[in-house]
GUVEXGU-887819 format. One record per atom (N, C-alpha, C): x, z, y; residue in three letters. Coordinates in steps of 0.2 Angstrom, whole numbers, plus 5000, padded with zeros to 4 digits. Each point is the difference from the previous one (the first is absolute). Layout:
XZYALA
...
END
This chain:
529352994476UNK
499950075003UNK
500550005007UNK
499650035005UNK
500450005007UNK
500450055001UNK
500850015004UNK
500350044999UNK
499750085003UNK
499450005005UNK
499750055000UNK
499650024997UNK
499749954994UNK
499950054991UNK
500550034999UNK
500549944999UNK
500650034996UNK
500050075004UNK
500250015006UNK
500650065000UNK
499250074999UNK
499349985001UNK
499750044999UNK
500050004992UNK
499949984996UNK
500150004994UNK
500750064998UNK
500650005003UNK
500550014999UNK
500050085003UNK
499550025005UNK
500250055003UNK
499450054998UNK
499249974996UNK
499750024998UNK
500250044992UNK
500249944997UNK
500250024994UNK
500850054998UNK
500350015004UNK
500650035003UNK
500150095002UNK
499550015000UNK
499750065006UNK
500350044997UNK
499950024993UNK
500250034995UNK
500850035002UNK
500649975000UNK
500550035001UNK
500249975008UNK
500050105006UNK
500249975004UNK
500650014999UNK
500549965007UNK
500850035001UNK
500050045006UNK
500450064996UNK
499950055006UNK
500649975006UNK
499750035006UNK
500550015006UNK
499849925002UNK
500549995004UNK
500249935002UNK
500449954998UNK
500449965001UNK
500349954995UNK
500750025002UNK
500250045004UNK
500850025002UNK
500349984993UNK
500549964999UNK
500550014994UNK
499849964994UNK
499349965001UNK
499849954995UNK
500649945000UNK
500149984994UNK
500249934998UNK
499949964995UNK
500049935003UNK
499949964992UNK
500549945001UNK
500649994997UNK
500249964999UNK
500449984995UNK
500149944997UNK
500149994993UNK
499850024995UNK
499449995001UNK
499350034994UNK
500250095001UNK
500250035005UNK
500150074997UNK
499850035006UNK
499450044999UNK
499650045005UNK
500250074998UNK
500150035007UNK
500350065001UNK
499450025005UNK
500050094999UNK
499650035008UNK
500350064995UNK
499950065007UNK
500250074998UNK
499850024991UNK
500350034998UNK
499950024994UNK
499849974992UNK
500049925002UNK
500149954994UNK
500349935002UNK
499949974996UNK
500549944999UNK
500049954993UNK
499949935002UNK
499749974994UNK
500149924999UNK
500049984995UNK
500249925001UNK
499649974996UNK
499549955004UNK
499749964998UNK
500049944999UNK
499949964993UNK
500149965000UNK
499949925005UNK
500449944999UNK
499949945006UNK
499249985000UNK
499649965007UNK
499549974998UNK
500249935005UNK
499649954996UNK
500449935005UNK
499750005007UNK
499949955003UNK
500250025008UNK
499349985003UNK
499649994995UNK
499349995003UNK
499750085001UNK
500150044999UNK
500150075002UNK
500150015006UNK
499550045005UNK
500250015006UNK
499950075000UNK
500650035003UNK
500150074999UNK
499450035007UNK
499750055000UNK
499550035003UNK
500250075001UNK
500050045007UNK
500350075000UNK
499350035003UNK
499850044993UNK
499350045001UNK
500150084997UNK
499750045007UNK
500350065000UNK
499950044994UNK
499549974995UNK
499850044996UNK
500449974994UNK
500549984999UNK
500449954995UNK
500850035002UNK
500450004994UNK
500649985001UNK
500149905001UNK
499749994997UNK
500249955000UNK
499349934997UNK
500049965004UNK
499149955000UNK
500549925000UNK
499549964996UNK
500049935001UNK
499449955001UNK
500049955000UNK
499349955000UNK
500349935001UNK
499449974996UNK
500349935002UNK
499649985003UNK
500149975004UNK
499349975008UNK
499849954997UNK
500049974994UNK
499849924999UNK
499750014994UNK
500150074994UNK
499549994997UNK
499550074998UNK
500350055007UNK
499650065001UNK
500150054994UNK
500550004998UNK
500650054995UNK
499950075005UNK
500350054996UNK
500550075003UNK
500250014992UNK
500650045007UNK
500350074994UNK
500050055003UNK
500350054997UNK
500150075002UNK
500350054995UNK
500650025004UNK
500250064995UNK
500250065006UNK
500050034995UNK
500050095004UNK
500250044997UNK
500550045003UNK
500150084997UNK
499750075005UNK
499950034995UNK
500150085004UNK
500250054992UNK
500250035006UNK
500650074996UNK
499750065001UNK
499950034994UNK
499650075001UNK
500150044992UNK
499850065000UNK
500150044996UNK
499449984995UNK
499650025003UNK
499249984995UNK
500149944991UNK
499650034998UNK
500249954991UNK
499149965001UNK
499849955002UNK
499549975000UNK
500149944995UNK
499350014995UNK
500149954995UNK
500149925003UNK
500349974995UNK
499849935003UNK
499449965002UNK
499550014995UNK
499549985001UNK
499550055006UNK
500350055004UNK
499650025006UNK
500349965004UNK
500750005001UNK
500349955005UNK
499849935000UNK
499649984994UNK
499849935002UNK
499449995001UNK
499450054998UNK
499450005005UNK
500250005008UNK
500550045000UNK
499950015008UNK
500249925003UNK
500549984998UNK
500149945003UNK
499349944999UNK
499650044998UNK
499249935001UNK
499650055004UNK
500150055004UNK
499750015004UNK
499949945007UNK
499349995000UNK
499749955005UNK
499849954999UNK
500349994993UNK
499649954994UNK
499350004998UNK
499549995000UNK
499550004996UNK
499949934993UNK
499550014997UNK
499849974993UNK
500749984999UNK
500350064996UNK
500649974997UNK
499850024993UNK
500649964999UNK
499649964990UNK
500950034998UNK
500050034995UNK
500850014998UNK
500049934994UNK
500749975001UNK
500149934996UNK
500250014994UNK
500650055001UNK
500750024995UNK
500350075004UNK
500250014994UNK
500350085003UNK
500650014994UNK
500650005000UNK
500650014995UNK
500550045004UNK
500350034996UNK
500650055002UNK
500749944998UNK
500250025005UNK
500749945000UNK
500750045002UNK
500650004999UNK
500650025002UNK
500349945006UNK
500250065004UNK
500249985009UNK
500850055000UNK
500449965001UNK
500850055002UNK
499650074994UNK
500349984995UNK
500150044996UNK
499450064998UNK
499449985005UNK
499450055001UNK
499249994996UNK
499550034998UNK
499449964998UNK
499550015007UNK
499949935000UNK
499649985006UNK
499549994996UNK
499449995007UNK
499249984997UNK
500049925003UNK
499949964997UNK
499749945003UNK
499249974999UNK
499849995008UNK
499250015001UNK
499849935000UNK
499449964998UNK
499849955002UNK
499250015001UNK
499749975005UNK
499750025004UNK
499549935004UNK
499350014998UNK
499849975006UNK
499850025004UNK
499949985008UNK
499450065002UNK
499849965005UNK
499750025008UNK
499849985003UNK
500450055006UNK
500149975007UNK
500250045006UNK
499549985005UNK
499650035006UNK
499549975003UNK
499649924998UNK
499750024993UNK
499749934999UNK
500449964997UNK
500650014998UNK
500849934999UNK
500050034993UNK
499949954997UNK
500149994992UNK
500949995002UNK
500550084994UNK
500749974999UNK
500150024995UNK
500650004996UNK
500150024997UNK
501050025000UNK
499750074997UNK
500750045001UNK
500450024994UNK
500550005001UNK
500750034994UNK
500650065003UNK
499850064997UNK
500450035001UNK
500450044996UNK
500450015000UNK
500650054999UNK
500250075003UNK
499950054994UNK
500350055004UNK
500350064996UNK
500650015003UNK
500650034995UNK
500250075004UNK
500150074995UNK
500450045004UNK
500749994999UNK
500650055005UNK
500550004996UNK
500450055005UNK
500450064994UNK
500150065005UNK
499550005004UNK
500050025007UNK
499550015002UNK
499449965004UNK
500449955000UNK
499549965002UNK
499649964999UNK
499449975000UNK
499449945001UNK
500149945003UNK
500149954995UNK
499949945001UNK
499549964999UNK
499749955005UNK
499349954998UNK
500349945005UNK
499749954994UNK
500149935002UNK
499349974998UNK
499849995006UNK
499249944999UNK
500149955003UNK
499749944996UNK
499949925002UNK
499150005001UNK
500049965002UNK
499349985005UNK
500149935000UNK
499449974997UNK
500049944998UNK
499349975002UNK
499849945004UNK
499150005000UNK
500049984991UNK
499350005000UNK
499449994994UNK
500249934999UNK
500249994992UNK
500449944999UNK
500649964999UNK
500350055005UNK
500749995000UNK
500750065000UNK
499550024995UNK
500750074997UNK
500749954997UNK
499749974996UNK
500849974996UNK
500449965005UNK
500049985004UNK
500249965006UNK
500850045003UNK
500050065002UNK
500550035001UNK
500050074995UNK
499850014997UNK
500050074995UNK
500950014998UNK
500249934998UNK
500650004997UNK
500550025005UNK
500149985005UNK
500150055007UNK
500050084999UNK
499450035000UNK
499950054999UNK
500450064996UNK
500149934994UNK
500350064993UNK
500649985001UNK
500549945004UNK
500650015001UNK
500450045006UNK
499550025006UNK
500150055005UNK
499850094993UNK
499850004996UNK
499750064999UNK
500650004992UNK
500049954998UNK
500850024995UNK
500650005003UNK
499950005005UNK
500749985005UNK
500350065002UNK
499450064999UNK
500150065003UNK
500550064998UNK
500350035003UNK
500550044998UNK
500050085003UNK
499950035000UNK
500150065006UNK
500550034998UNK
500550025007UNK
500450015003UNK
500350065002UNK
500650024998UNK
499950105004UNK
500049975008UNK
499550055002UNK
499750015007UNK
500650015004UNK
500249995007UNK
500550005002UNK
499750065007UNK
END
């Protein structure tokens, strides 16, 4: 997959949570991403991971050699949306998606949904996994983007960036 699948893949499937404002006050370093009003630490991924800054994401990855992403994001708001609304929304622009598996898992002490997914994005057989937790006020999702065939290849990545997660008092 060409990095301009990838990042349309990424910014299609992504839509769902924007970040408000500008990026004034964004940071990520030492697995620990901060912007105004949250703050959170994500587990390590090894170095074939190349970090992508896409407006619609706190934070994106991809590997250019075997056509991988990631993606995690918060936003913070008052509103109590179930989990399984928040994980439709993340397959908007997906079409013929087939659900694989669907289980409730625990994330930093929370009940998270975890989604498995195939679908198609303009024509492009992939196949997605996602994660998504509240906590106090905020909304977490973590999606992996994998072509068709090759989910298991990096997946294991995936769950060590999303067990790795901790949320933070917001500074």
């Amino acid at each position: 997959m060409k990095l301009g699948v990838l990042r349309h893949v990424l910014h299609l499937s992504l839509l769902l949570v924007s970040v408000a404002g500008c990026h004034r006050g964004v940071r990520f370093e030492n697995q620990m991403f901060s912007k105004p009003g949250v703050s959170y630490r994500v587990g390590e991924l090894p170095p074939v991971w190349e970090r992508v800054k896409l407006s619609e994401n706190d934070l994106a990855w991809y590997t250019e050699d075997t056509g991988h992403a990631l993606q995690v994001n918060s936003t913070c708001q008052a509103e109590d949306v179930p989990l399984d609304v928040l994980t439709r929304h993340l397959l908007m622009g997906f079409t013929e998606r087939q659900a694989v598996a669907e289980e409730k898992v625990v994330i930093d002490e929370r009940e998270a949904l975890r989604s498995h997914y195939q679908a198609k994005l303009d024509g492009v057989p992939v196949e997605l996994l996602m994660v998504v937790l509240k906590k106090d006020t905020c909304v977490y999702d973590f999606t992996y983007v994998a072509p068709l065939g090759r989910f298991e290849e990096r997946v294991g990545d995936f769950e060590s960036l999303v067990h790795g997660f901790r949320a933070e008092r917001a500074s």
